[in-house]
VEXTORLUM-714068 format. One record per atom (N, C-alpha, C, O): atom name; residue in one letter; x, y negated, z; residue number from 0. Coordinates in nm, 2 decimals, padded with zeros to 4 digits. Layout:
<nodes>
CA;a;X;Y;Z;NUM;
...
</nodes>
This chain:
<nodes>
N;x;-07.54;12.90;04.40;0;
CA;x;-07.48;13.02;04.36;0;
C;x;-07.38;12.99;04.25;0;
O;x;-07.37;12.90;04.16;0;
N;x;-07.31;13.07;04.28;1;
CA;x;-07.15;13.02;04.18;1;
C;x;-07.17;13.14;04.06;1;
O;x;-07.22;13.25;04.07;1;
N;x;-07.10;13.07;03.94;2;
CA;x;-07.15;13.13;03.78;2;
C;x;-07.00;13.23;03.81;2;
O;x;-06.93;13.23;03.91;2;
N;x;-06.98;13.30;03.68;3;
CA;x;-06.87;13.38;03.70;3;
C;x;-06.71;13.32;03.64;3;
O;x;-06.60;13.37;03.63;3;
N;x;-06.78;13.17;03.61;4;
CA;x;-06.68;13.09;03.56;4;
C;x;-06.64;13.00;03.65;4;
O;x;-06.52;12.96;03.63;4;
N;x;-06.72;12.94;03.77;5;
CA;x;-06.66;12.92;03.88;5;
C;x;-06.57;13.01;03.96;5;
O;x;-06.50;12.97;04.04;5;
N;x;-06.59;13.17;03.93;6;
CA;x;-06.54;13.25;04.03;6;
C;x;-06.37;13.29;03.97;6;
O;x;-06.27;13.31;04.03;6;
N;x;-06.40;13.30;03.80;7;
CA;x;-06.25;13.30;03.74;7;
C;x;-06.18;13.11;03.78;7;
O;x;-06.08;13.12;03.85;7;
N;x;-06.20;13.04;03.76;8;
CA;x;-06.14;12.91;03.82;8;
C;x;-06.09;12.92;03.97;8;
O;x;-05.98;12.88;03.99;8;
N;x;-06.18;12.96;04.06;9;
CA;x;-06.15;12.99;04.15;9;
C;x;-05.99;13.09;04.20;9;
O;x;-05.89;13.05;04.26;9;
N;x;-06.03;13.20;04.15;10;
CA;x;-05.90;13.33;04.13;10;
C;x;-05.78;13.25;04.11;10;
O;x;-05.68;13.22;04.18;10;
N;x;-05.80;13.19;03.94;11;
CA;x;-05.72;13.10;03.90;11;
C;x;-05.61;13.06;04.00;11;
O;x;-05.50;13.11;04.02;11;
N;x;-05.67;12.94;04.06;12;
CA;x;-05.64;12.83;04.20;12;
C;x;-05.57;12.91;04.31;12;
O;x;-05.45;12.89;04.35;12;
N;x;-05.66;13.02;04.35;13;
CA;x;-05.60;13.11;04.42;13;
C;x;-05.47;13.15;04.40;13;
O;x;-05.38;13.16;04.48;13;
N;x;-05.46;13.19;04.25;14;
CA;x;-05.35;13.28;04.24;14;
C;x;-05.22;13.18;04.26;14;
O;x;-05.13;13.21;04.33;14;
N;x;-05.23;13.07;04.19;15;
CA;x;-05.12;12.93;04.18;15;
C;x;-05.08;12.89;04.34;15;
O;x;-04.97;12.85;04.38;15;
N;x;-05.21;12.93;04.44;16;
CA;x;-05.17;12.88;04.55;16;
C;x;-05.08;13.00;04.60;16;
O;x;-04.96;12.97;04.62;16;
N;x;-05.11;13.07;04.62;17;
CA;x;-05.02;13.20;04.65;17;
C;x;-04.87;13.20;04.55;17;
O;x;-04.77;13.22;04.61;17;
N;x;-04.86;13.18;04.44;18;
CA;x;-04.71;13.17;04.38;18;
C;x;-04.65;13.05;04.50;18;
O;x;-04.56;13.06;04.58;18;
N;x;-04.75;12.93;04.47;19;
CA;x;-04.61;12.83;04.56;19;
C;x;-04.62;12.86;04.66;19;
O;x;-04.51;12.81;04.70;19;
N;x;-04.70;12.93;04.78;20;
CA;x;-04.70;12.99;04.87;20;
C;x;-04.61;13.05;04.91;20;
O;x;-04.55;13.01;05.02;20;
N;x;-04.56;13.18;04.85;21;
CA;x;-04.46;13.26;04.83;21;
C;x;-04.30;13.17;04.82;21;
O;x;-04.20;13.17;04.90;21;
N;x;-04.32;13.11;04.68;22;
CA;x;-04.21;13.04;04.70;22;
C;x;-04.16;12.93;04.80;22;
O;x;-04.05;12.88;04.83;22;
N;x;-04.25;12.91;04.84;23;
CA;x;-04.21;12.80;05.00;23;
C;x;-04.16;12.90;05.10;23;
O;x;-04.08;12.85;05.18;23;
N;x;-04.21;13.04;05.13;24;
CA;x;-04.16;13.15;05.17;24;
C;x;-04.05;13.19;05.17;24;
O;x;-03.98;13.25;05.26;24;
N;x;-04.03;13.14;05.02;25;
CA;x;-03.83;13.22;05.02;25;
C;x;-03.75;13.13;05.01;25;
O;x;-03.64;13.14;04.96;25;
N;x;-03.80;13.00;05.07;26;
CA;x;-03.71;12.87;05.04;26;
C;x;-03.65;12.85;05.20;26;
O;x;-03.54;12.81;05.25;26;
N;x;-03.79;12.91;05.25;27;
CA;x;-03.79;12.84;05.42;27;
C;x;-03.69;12.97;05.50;27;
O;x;-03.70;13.09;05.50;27;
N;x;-03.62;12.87;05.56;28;
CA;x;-03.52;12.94;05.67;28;
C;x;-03.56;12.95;05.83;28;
O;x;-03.61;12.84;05.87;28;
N;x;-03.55;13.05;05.93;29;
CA;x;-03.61;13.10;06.06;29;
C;x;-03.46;13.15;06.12;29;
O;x;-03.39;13.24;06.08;29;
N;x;-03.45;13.05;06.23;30;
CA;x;-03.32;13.16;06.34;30;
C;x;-03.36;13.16;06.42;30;
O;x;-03.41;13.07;06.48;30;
N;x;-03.34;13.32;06.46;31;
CA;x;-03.35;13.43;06.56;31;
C;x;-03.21;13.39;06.66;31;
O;x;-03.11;13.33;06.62;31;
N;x;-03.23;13.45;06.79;32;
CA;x;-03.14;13.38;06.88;32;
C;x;-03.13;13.53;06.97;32;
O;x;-03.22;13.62;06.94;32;
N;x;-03.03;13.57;07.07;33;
CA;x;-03.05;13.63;07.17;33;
C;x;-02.95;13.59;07.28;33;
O;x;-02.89;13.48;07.24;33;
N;x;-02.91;13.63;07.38;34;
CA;x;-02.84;13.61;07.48;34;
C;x;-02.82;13.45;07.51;34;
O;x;-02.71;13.41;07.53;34;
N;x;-02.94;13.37;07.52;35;
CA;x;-02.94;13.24;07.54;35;
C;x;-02.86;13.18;07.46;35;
O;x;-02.77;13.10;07.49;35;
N;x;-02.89;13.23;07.33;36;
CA;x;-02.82;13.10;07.21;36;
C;x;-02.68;13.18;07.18;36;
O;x;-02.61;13.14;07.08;36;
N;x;-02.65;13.27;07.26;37;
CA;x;-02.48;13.33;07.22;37;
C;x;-02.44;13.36;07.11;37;
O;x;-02.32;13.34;07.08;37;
N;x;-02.56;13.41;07.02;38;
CA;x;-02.57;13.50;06.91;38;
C;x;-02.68;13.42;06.83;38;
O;x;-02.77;13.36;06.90;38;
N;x;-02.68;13.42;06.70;39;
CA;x;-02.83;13.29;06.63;39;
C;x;-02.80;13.38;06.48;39;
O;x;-02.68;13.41;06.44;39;
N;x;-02.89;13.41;06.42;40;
CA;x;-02.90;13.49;06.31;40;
C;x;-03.00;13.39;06.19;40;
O;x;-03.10;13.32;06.23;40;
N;x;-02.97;13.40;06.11;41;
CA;x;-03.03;13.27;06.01;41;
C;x;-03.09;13.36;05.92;41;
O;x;-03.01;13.42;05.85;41;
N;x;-03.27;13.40;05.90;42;
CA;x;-03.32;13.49;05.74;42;
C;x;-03.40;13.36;05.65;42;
O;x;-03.42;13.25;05.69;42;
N;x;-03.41;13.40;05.57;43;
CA;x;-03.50;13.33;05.50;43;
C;x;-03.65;13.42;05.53;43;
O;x;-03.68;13.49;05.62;43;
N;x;-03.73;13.37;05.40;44;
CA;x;-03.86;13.41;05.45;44;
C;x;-03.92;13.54;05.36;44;
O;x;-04.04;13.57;05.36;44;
N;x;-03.78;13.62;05.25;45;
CA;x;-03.79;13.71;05.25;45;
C;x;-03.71;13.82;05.32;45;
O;x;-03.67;13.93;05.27;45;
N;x;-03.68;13.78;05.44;46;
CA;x;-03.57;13.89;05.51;46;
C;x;-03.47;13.88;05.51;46;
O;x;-03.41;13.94;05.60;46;
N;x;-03.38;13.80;05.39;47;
CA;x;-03.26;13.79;05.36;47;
C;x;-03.17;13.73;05.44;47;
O;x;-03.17;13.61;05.44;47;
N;x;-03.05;13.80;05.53;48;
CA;x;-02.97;13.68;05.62;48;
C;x;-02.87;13.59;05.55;48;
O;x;-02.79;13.63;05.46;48;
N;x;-02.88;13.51;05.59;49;
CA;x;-02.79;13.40;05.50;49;
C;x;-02.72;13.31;05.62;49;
O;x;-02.67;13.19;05.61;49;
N;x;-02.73;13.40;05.74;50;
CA;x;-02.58;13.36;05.86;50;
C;x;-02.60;13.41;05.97;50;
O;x;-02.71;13.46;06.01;50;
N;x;-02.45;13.41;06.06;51;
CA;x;-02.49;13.47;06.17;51;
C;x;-02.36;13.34;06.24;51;
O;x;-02.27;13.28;06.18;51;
N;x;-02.38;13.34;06.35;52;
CA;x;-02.30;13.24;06.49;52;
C;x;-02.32;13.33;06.60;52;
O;x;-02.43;13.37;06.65;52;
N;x;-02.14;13.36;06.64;53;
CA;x;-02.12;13.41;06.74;53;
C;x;-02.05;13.32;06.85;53;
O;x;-01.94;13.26;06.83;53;
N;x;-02.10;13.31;06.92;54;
CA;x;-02.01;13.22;07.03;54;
C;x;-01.90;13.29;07.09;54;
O;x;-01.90;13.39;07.16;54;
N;x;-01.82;13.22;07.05;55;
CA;x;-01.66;13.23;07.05;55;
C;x;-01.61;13.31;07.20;55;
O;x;-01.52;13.40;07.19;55;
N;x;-01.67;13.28;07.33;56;
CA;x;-01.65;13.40;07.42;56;
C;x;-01.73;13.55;07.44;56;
O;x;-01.74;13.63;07.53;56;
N;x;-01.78;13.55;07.31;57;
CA;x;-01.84;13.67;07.31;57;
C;x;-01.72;13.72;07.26;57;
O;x;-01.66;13.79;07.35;57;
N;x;-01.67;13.71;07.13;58;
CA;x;-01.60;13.76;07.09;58;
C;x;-01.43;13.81;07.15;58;
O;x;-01.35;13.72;07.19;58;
N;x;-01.39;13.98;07.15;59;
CA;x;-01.34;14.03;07.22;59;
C;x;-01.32;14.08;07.38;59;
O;x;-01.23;14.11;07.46;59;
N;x;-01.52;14.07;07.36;60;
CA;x;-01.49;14.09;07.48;60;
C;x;-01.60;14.27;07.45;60;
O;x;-01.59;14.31;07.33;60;
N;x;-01.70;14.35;07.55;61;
CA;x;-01.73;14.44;07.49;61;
C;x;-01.83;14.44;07.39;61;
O;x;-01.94;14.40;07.39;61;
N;x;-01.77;14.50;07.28;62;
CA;x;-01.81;14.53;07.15;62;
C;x;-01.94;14.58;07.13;62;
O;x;-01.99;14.56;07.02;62;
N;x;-02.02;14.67;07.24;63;
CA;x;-02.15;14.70;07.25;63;
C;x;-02.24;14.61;07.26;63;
O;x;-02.33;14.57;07.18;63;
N;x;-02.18;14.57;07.39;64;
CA;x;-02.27;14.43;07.44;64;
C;x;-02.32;14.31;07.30;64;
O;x;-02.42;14.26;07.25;64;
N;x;-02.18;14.32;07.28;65;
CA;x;-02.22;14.20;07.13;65;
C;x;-02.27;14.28;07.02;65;
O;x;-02.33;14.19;06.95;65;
N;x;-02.29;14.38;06.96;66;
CA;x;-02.32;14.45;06.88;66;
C;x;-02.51;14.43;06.90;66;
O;x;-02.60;14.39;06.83;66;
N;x;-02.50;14.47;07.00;67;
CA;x;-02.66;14.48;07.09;67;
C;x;-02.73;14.36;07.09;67;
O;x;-02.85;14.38;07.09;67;
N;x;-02.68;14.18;07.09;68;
CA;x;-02.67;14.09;07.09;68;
C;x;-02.75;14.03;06.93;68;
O;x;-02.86;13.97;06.91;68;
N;x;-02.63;14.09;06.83;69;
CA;x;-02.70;14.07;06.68;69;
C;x;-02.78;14.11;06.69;69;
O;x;-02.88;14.04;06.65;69;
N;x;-02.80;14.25;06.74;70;
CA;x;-02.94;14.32;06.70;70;
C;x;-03.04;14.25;06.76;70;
O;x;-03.14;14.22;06.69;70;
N;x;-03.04;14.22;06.85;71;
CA;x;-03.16;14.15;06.92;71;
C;x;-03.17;13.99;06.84;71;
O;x;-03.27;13.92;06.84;71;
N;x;-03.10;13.98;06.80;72;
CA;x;-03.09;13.80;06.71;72;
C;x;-03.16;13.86;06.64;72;
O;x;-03.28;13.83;06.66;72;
N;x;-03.13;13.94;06.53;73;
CA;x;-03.19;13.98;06.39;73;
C;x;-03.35;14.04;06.40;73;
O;x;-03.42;14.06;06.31;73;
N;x;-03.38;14.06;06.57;74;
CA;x;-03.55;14.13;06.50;74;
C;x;-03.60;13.98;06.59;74;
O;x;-03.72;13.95;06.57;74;
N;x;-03.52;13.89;06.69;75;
CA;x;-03.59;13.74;06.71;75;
C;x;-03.64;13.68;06.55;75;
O;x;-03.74;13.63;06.51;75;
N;x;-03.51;13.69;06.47;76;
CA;x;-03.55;13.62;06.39;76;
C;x;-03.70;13.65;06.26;76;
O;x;-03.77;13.58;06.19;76;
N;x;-03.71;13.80;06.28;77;
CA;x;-03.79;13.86;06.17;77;
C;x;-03.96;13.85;06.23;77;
O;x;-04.08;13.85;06.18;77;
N;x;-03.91;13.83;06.37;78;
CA;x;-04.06;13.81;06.41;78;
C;x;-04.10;13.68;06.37;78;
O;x;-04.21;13.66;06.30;78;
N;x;-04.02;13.57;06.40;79;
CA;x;-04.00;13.48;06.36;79;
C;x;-04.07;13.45;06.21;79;
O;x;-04.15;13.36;06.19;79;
N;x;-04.01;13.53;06.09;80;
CA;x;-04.04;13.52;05.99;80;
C;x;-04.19;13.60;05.98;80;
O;x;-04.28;13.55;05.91;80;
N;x;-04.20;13.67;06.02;81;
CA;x;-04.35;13.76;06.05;81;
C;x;-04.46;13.64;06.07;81;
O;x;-04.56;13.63;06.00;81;
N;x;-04.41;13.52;06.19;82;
CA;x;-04.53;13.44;06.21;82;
C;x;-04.56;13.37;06.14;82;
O;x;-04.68;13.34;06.11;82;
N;x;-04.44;13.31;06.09;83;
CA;x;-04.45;13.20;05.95;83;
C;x;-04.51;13.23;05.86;83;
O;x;-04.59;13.14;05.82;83;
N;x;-04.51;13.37;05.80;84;
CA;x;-04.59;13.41;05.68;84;
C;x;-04.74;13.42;05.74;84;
O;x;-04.82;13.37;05.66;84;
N;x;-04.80;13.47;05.86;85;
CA;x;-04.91;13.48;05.89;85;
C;x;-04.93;13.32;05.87;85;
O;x;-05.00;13.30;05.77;85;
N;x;-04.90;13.20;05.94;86;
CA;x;-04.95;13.10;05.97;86;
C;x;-04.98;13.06;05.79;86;
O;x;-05.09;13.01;05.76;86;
N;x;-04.90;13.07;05.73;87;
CA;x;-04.91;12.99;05.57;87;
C;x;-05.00;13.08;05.52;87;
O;x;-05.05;13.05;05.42;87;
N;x;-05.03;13.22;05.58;88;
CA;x;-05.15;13.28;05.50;88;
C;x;-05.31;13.26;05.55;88;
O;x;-05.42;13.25;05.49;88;
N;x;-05.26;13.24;05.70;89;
CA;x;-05.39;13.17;05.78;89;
C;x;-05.42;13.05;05.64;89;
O;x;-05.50;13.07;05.55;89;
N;x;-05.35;12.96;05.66;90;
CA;x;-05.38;12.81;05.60;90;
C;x;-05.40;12.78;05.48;90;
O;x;-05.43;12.67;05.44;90;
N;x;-05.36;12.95;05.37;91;
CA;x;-05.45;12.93;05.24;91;
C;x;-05.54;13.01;05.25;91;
O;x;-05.61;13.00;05.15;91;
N;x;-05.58;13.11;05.34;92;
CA;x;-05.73;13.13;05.31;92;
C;x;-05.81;13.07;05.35;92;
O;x;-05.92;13.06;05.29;92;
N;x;-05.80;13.00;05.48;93;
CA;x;-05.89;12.88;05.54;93;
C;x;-05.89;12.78;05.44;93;
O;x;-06.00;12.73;05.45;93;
N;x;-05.83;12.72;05.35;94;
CA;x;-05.86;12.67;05.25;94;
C;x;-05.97;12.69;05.12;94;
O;x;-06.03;12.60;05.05;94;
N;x;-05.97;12.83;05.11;95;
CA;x;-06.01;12.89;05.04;95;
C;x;-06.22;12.89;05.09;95;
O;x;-06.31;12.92;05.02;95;
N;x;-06.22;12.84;05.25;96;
CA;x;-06.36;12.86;05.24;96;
C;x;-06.39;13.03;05.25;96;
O;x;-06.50;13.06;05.21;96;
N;x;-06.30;13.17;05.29;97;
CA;x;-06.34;13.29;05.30;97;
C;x;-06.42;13.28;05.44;97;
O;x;-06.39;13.18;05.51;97;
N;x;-06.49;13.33;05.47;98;
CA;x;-06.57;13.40;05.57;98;
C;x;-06.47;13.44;05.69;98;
O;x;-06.38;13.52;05.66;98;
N;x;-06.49;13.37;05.83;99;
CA;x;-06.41;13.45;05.93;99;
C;x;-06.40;13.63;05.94;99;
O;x;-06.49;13.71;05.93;99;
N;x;-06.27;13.65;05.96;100;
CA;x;-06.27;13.80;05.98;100;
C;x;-06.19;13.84;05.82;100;
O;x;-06.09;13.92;05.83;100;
N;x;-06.24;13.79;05.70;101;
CA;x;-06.24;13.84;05.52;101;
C;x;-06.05;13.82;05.52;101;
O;x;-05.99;13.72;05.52;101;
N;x;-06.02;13.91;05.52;102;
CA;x;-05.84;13.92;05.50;102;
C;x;-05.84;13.95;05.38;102;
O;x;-05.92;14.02;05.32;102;
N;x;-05.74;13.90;05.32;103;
CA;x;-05.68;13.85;05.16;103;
C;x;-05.61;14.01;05.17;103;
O;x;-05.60;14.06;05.28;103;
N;x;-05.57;14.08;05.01;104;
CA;x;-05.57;14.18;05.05;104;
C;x;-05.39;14.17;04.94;104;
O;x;-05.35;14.19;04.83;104;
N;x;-05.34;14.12;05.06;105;
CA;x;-05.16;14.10;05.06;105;
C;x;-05.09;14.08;05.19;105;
O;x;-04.97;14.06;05.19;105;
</nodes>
């Protein structure tokens, strides 16, 4: 049985893992793609886009179509970012030794 000074040390650790956690988060970059690569959207891993590549015969040709193109780039890429943050949250609570099922509450 763990004292309440193992369990503040614990938190402690926790909390430090979750800061660099996060910050590996907003470091790490994810591109979203649609129309077989036509269109590629660059977020980081707080949402933020920090590029977009249009392939050069898209351009002037219908403006919907390509319009429709980004859009589909930009939610490839957020899922994208969606998984990443699950997988690095999988991999610090499995660290953590929590109980299958026990979701961290972030």
């Amino acid at each position: 049985m763990k004292g309440i000074g193992d369990l503040f040390k614990q938190a402690s650790q926790m909390q430090a893992k979750m800061a660099e956690l996060q910050e590996e988060l907003a470091q790490a970059q994810v591109e979203g793609e649609s129309g077989a690569g036509l269109v590629r959207v660059t977020l980081t891993g707080k949402y933020e886009s920090v590029g977009v590549s249009i392939d050069r015969d898209l351009i002037g040709e219908d403006p919907t179509m390509l319009e429709d193109l980004v859009a589909a780039a930009i939610n490839d890429a957020v899922r994208k970012v969606e998984a990443m943050q699950k997988e690095k949250m999988a991999s610090l609570a499995g660290g953590l030794g929590l109980p299958a099922g026990m979701k961290l509450p972030f």
